[in-house]
C-alpha positions as CSV (number, residue, x, y, z in Angstrom):
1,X,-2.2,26.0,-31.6
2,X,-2.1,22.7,-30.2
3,X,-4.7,21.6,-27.6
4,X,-3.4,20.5,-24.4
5,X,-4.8,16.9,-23.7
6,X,-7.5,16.5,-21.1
7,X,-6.6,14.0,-17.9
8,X,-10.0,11.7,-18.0
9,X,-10.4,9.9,-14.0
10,X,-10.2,7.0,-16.1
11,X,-6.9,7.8,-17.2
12,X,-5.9,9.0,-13.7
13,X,-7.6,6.0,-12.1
14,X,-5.2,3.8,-14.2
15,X,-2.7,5.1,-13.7
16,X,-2.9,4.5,-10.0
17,X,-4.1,0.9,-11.1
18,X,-0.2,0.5,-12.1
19,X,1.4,2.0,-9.1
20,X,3.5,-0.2,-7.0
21,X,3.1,1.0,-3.3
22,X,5.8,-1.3,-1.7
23,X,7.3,-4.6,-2.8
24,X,6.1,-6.9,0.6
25,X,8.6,-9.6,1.5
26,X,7.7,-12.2,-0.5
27,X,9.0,-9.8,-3.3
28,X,4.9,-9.2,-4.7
29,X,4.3,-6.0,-6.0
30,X,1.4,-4.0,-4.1
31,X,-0.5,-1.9,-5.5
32,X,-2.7,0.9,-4.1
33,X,-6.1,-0.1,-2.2
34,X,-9.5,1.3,-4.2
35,X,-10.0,3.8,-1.0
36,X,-6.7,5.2,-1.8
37,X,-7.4,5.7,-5.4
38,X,-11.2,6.9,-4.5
39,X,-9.9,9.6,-2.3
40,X,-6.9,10.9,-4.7
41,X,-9.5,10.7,-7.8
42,X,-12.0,13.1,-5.2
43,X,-8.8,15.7,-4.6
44,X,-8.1,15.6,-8.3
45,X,-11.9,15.5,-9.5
46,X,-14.1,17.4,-6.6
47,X,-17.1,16.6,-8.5
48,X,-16.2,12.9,-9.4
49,X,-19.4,10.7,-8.7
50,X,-16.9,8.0,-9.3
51,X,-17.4,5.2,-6.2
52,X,-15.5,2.2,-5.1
53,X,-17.5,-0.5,-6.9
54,X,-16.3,1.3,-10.3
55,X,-13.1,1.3,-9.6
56,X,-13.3,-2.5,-8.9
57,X,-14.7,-3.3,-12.6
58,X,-12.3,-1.4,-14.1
59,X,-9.3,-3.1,-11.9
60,X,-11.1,-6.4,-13.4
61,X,-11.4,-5.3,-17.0
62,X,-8.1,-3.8,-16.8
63,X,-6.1,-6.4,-15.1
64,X,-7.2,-9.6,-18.6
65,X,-5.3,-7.1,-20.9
66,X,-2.0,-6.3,-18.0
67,X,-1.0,-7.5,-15.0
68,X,-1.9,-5.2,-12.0
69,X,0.1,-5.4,-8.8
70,X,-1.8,-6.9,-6.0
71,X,-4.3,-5.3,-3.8
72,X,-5.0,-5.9,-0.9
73,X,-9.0,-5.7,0.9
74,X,-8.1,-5.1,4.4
75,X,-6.3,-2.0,5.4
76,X,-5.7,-3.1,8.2
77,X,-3.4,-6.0,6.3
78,X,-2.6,-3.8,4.2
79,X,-0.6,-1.6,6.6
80,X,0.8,-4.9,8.3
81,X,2.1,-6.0,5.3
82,X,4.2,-3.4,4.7
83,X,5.0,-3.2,8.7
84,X,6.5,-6.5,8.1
85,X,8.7,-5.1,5.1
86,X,9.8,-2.5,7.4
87,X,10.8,-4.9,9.8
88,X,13.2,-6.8,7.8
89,X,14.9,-3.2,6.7
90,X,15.6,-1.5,9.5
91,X,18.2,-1.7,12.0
92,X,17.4,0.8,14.6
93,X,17.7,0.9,18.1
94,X,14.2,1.9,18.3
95,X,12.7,0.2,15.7
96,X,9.1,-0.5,16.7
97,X,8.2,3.1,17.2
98,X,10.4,4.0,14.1
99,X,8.2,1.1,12.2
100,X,4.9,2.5,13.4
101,X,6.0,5.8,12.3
102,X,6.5,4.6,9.2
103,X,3.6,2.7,9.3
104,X,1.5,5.7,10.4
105,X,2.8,7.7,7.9
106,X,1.9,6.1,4.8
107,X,-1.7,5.0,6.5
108,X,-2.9,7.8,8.4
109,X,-6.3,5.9,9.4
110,X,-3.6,2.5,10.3
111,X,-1.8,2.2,14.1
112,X,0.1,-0.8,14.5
113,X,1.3,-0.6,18.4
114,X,4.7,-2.2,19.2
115,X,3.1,-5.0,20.5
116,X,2.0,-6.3,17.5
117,X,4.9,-5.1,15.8
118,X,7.1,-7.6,18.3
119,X,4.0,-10.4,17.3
120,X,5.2,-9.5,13.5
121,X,8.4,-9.7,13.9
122,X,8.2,-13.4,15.7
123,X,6.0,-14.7,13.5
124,X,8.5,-13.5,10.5
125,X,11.5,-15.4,12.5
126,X,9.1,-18.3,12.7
127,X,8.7,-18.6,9.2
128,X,12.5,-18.4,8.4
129,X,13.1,-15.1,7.6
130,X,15.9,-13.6,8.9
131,X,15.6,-10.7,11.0
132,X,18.3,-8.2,11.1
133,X,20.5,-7.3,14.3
134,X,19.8,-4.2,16.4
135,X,21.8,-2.2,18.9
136,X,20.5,-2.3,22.4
């Protein structure tokens, strides 16, 4: 009888490393942030003493032997980033609540309000990118 091979959280933990979360709009990959990964390794692993600073030096040793996608520090930027993505997809009538929806939904502890979504959205047109039409 074969034995069924044990998931290790390092195993799990790089395996998250590789995730792309979104592409942003300068076509980067993005990968996960460490809090992400923490609180997924802490639902898989309930007993996991694993913290955030471990996580980090194994992102580091990992990423001399492959290239990781990038991660960003600031949630907040983070959940703006892909804001901005969204942005330059959709064509809704409604598209800043739609977009913080969105936004909302894949960073629960994240709010972008339509105001700053319209500030996005400028500062995208400012720097050239073209922003799609929308119904009125």
């Amino acid at each position: 009888m074969a034995s069924i091979p044990r998931i290790t959280i390092k195993s799990f933990a790089n395996d998250y490393f590789t995730r792309v979360s979104f592409v942003d709009i300068h076509g980067r990959n993005i990968g996960y942030d460490y809090d992400h990964i923490l609180n997924e390794i802490k639902i898989k692993f309930p007993k996991a003493r694993t913290s955030r600073h471990w996580l980090q030096k194994m992102a580091y040793t990992l990423n001399r032997e492959m290239r990781l996608p990038v991660r960003r520090r600031s949630r907040v930027a983070l959940a703006e980033e892909y804001a901005k993505t969204l942005l330059l997809r959709r064509t809704d009538a409604d598209v800043y609540s739609k977009v913080a929806y969105l936004v909302h939904k894949k960073f629960p502890d994240q709010r972008v309000p339509p105001s700053r979504l319209r500030s996005l959205e400028v500062g995208l047109c400012n720097h050239g990118f073209p922003i799609p039409p929308r119904p009125e």
